[in-house]
N, CA, C and O atoms as a MOPAC input file, in Angstrom:
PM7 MOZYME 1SCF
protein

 N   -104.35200 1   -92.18200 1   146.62000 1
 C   -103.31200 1   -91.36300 1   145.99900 1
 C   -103.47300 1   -91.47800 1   144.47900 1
 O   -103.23500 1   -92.55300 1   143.92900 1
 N   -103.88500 1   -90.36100 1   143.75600 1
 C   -103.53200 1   -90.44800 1   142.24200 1
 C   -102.32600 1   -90.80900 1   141.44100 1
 O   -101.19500 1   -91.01900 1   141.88000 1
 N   -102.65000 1   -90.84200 1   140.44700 1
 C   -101.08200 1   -90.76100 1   139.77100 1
 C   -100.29400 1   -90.40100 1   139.47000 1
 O    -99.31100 1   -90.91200 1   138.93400 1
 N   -100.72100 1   -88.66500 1   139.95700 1
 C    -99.51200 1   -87.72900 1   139.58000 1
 C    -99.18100 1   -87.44600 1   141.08200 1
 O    -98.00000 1   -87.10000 1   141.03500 1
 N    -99.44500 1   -87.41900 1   141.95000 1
 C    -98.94700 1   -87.93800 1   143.36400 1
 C    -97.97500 1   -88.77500 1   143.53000 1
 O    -96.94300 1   -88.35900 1   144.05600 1
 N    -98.08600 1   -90.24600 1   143.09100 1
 C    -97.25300 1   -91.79800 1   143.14400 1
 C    -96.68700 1   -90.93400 1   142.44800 1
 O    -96.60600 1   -89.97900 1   143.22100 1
 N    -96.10800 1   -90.54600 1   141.21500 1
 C    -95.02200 1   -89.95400 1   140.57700 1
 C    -94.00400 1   -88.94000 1   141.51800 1
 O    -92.79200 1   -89.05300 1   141.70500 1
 N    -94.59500 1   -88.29900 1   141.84000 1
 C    -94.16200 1   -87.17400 1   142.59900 1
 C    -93.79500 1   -88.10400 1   143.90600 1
 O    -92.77300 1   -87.65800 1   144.42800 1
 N    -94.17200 1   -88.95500 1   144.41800 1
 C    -93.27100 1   -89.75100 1   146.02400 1
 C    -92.47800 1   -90.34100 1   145.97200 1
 O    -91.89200 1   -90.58900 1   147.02600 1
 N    -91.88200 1   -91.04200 1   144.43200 1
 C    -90.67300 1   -91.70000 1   144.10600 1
 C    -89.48600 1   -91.02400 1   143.83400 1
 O    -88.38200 1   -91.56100 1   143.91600 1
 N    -89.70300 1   -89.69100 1   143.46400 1
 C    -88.75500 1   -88.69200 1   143.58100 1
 C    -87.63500 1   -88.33300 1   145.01000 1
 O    -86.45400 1   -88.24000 1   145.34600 1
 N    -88.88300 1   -88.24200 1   145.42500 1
 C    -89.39400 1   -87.71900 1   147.14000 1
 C    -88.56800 1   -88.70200 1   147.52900 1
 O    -87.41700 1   -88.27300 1   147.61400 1
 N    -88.68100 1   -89.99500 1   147.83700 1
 C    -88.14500 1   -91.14200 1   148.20700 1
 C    -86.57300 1   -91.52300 1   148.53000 1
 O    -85.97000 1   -92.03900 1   149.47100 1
 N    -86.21300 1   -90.94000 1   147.12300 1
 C    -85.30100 1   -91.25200 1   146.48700 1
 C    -83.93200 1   -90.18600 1   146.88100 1
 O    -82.75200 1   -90.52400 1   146.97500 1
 N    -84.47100 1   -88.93000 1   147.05400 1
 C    -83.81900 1   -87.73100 1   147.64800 1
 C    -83.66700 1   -88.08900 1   149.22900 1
 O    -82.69600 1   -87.80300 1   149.93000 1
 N    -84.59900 1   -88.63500 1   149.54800 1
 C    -84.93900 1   -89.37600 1   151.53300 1
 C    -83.29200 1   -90.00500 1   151.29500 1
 O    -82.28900 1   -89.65900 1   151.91900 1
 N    -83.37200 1   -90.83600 1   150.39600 1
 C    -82.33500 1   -92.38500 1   150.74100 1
 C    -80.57700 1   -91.82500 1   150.26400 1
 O    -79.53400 1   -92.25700 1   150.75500 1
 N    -80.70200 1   -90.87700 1   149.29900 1
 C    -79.57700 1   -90.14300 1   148.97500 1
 C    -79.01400 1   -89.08600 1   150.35600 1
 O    -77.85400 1   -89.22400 1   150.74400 1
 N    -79.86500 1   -88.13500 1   150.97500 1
 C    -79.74200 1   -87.99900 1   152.05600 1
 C    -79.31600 1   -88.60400 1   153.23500 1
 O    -78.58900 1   -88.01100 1   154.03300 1
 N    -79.79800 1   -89.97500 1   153.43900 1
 C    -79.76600 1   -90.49000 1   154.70500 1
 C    -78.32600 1   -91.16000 1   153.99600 1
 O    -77.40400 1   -91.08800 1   154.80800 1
 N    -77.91800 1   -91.78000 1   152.70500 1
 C    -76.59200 1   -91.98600 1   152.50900 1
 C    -75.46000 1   -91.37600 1   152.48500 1
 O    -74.39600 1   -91.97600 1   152.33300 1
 N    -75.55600 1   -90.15700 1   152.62700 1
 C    -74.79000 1   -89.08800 1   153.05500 1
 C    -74.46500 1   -88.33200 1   154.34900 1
 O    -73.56500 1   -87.57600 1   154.71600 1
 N    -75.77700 1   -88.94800 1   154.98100 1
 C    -75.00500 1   -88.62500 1   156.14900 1
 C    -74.43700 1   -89.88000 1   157.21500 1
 O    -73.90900 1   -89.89800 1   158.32700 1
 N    -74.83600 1   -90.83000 1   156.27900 1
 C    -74.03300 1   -92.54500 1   156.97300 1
 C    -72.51800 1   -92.27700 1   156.78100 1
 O    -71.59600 1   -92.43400 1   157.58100 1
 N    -72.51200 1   -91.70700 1   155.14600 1
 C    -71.17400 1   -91.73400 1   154.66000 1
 C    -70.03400 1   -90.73800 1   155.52900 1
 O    -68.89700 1   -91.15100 1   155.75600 1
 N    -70.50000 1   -89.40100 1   155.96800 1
 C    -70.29400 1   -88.38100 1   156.73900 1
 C    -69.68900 1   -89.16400 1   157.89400 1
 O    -68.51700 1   -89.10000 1   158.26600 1
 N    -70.70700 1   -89.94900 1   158.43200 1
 C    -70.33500 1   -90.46300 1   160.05100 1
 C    -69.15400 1   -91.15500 1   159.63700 1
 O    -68.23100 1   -90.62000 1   160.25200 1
 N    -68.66000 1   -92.16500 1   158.83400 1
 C    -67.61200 1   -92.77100 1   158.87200 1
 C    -66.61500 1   -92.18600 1   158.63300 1
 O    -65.46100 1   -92.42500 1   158.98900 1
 N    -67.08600 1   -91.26800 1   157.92100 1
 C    -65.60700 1   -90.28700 1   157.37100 1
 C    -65.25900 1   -89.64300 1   158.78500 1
 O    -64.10100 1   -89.71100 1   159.19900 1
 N    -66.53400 1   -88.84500 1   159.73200 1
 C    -65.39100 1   -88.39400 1   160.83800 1
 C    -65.27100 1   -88.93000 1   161.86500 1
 O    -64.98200 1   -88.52600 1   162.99100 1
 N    -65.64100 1   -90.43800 1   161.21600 1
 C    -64.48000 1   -91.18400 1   163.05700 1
 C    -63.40700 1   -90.98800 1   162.37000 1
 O    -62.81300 1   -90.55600 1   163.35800 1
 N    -62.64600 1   -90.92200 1   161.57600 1
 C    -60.94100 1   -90.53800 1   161.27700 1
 C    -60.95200 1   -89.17000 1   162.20400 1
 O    -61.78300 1   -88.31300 1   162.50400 1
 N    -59.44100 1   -89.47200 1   162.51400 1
 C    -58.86800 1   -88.52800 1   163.05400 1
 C    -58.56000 1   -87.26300 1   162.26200 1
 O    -58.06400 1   -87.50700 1   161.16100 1
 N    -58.73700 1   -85.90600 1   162.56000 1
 C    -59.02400 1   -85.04600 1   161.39100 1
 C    -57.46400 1   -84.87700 1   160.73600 1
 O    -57.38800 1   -84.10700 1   159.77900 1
 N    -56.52900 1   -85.37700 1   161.07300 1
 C    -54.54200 1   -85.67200 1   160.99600 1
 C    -54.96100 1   -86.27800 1   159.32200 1
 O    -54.97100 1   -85.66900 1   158.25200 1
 N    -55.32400 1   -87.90200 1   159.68900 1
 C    -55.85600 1   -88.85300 1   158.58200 1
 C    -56.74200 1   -88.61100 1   157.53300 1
 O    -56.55100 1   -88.98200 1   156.37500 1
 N    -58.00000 1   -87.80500 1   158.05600 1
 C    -58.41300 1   -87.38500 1   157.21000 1
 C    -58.29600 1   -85.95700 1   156.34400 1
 O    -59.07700 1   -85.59300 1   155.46500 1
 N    -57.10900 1   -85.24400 1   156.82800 1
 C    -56.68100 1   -84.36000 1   155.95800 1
 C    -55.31800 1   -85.09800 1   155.18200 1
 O    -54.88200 1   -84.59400 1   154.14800 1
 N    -54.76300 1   -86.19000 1   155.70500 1
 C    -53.87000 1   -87.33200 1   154.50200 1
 C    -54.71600 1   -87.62400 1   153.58400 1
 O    -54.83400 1   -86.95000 1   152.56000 1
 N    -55.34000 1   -88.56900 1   153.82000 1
 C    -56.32600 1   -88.66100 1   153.03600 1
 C    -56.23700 1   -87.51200 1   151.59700 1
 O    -55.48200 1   -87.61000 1   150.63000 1
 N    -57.30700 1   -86.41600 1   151.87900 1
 C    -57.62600 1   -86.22600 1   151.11100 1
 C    -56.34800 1   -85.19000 1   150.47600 1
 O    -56.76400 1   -84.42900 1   149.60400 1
 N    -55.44600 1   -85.11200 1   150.67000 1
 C    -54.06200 1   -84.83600 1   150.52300 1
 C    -53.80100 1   -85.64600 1   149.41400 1
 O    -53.55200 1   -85.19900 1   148.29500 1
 N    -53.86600 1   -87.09500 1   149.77100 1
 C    -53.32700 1   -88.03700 1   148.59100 1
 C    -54.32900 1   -88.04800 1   147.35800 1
 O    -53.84900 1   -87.98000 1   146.22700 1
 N    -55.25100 1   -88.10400 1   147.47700 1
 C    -56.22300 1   -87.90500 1   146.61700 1
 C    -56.29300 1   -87.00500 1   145.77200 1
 O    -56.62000 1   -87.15600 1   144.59500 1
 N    -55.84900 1   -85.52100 1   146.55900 1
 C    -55.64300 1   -84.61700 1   145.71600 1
 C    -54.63700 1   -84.91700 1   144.58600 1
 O    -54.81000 1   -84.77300 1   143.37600 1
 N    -53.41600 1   -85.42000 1   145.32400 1
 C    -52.12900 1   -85.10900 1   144.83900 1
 C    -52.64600 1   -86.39300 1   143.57300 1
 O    -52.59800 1   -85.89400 1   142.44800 1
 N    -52.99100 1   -87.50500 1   143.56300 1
 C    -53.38900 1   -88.57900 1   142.20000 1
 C    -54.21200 1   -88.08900 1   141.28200 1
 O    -54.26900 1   -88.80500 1   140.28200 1
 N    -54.92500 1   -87.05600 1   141.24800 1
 C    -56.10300 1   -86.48100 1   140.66200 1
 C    -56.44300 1   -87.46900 1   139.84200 1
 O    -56.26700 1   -87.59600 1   138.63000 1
 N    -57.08500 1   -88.34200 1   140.84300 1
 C    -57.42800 1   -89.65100 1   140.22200 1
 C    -57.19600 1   -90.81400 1   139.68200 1
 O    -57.98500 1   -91.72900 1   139.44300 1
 N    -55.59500 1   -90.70000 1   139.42400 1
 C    -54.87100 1   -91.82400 1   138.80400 1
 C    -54.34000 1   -91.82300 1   139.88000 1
 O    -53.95400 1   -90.80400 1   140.45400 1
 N    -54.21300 1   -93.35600 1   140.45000 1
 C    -53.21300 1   -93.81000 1   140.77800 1
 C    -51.89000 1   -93.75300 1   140.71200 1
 O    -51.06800 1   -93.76700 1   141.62900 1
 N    -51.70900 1   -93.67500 1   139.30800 1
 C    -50.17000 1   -93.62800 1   139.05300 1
 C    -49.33900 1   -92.61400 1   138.98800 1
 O    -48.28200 1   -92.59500 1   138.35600 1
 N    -49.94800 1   -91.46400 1   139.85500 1
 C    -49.44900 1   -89.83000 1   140.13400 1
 C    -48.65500 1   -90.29300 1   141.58400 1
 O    -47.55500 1   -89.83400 1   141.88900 1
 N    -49.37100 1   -91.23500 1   142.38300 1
 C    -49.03100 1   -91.80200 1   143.51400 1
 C    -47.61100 1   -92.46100 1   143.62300 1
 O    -47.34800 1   -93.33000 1   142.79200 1
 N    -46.65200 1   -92.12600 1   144.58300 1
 C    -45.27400 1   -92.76100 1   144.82700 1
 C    -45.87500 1   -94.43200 1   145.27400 1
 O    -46.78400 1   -94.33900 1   146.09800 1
 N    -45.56700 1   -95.77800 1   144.92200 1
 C    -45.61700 1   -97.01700 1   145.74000 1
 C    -45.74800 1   -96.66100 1   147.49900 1
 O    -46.28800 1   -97.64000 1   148.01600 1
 N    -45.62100 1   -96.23200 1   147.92200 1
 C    -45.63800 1   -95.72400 1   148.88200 1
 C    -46.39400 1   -94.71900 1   149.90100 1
 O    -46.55200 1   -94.63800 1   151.11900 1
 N    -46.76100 1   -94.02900 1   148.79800 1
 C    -47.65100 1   -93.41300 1   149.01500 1
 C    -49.17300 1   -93.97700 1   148.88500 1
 O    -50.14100 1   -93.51900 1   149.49200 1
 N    -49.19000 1   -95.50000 1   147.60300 1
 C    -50.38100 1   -95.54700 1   147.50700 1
 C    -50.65300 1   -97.14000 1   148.41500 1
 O    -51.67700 1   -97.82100 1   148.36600 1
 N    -49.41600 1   -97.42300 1   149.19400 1
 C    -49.63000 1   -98.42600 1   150.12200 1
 C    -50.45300 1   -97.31900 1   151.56100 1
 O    -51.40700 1   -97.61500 1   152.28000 1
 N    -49.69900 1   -96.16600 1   151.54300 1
 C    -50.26200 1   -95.33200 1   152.67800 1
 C    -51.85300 1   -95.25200 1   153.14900 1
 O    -52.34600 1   -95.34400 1   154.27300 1
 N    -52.59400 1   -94.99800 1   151.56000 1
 C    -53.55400 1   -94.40000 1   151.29000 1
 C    -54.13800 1   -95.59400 1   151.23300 1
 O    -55.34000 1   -95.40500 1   151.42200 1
 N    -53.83900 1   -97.13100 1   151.01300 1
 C    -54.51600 1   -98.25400 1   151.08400 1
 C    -55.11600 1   -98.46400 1   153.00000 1
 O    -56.23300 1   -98.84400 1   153.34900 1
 N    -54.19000 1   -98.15300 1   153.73000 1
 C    -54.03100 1   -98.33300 1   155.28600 1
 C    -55.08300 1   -97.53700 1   155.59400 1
 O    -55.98800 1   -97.95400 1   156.31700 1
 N    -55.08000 1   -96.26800 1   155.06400 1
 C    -56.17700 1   -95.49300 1   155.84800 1
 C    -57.35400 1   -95.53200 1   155.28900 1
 O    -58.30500 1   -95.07900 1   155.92500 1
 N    -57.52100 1   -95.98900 1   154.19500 1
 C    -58.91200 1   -96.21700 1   153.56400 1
 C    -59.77200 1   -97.17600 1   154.85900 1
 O    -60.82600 1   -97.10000 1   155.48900 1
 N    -58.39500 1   -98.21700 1   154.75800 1
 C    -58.73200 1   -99.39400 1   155.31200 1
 C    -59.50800 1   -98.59900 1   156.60300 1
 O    -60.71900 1   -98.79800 1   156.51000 1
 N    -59.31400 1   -98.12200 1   157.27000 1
 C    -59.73900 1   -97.42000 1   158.53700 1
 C    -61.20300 1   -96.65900 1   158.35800 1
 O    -61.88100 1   -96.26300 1   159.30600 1
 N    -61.50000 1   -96.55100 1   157.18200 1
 C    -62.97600 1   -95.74100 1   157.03700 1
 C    -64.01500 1   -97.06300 1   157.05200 1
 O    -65.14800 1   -96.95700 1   156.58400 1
 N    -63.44900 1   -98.50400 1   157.72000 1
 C    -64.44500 1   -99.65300 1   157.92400 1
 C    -65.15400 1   -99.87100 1   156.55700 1
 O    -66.29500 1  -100.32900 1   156.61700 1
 N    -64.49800 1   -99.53600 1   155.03100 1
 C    -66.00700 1   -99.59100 1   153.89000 1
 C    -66.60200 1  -100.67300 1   154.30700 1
 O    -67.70500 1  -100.22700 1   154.62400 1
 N    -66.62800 1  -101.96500 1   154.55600 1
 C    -67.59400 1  -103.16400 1   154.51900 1
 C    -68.66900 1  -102.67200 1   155.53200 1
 O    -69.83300 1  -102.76700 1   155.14000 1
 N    -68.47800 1  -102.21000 1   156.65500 1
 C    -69.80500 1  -101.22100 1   157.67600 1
 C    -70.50500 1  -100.51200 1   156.79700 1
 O    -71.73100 1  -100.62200 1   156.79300 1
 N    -69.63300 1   -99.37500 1   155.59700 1
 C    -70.16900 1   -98.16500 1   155.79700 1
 C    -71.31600 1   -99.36500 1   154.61200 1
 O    -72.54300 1   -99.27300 1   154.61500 1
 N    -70.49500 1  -100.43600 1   153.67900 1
 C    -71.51600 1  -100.57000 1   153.13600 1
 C    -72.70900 1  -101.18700 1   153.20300 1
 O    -73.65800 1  -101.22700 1   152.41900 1
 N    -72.45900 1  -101.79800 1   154.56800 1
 C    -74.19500 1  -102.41300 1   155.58800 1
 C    -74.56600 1  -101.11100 1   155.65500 1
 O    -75.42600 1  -100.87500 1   154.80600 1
 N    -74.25800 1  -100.10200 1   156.35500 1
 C    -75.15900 1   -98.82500 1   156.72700 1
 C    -75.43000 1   -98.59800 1   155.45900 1
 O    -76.10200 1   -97.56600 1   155.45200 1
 N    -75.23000 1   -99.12800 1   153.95400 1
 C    -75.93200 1   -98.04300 1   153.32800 1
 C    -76.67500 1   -99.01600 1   152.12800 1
 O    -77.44800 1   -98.51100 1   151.31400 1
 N    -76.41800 1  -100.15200 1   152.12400 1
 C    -77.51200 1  -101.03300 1   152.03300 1
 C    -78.58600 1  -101.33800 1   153.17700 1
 O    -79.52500 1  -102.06900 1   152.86300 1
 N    -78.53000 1  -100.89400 1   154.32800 1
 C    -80.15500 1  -100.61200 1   155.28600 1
 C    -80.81800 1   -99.58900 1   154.72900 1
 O    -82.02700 1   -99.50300 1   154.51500 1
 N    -79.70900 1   -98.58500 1   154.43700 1
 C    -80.28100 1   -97.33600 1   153.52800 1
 C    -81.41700 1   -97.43700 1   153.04000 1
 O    -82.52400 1   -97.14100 1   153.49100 1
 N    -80.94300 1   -98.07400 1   151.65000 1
 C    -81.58800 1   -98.20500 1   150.94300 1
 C    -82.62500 1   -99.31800 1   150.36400 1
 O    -83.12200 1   -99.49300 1   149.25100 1
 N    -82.74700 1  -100.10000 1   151.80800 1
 C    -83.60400 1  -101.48900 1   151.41300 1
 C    -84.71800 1  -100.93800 1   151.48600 1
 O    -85.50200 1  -101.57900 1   150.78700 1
 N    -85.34900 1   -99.83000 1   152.10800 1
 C    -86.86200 1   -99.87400 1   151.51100 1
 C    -87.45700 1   -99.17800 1   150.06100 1
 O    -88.51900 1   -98.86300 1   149.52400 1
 N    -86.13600 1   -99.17700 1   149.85600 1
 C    -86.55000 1   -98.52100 1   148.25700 1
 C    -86.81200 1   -99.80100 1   147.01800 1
 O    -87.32500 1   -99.59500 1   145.91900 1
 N    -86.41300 1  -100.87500 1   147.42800 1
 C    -86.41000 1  -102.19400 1   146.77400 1
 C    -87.51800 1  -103.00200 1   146.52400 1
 O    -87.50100 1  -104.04400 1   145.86900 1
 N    -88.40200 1  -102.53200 1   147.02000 1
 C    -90.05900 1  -102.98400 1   146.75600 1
 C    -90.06900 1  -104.48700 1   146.97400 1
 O    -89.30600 1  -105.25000 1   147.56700 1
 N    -91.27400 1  -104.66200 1   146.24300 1
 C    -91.65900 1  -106.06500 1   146.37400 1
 C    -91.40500 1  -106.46500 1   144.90700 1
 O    -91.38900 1  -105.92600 1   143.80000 1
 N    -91.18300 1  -107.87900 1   145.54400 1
 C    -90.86500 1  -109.18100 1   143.92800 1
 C    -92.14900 1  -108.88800 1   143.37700 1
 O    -92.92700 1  -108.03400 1   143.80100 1
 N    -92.32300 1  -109.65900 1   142.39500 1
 C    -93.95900 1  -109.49300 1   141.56300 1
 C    -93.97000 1  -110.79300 1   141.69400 1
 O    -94.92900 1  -111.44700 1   141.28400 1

């Protein structure tokens, strides 16, 4: 393989692992029930990013159902992801 090849497969690579993290991320999002996951993104809307748009209550809500998208899984599935992009030590 030349060198403007190796250039051109790390690209390549890299689009592979962004892909395959998107559709890990996808799977967790629709084990929610589509009820939850239209709360969800309900609350989200309604904070447009701050938190503090959120009633106490609302952002204990939105803590519960996060909790339910498993992140510590999604983030094994997406560190397997991406372990072969990590090369070798020198």
């Amino acid at each position: 393989m030349n060198r403007q090849m190796a250039r051109r497969a790390v690209p390549i690579a890299w689009v592979l692992v962004a892909a395959e993290a998107a559709i890990a991320t996808k799977k967790h999002w629709d084990r929610l029930e589509p009820g939850t996951r239209q709360r969800v993104v309900g609350l989200v809307a309604k904070s447009k990013g701050r938190p503090s748009n959120l009633t106490a209550a609302e952002k204990k809500e939105l803590r519960g159902l996060v909790r339910q998208l498993h992140l510590v899984r999604l983030g094994r599935d997406l560190a397997m992801v991406a372990s072969p992009l990590r090369g070798k030590k020198k």
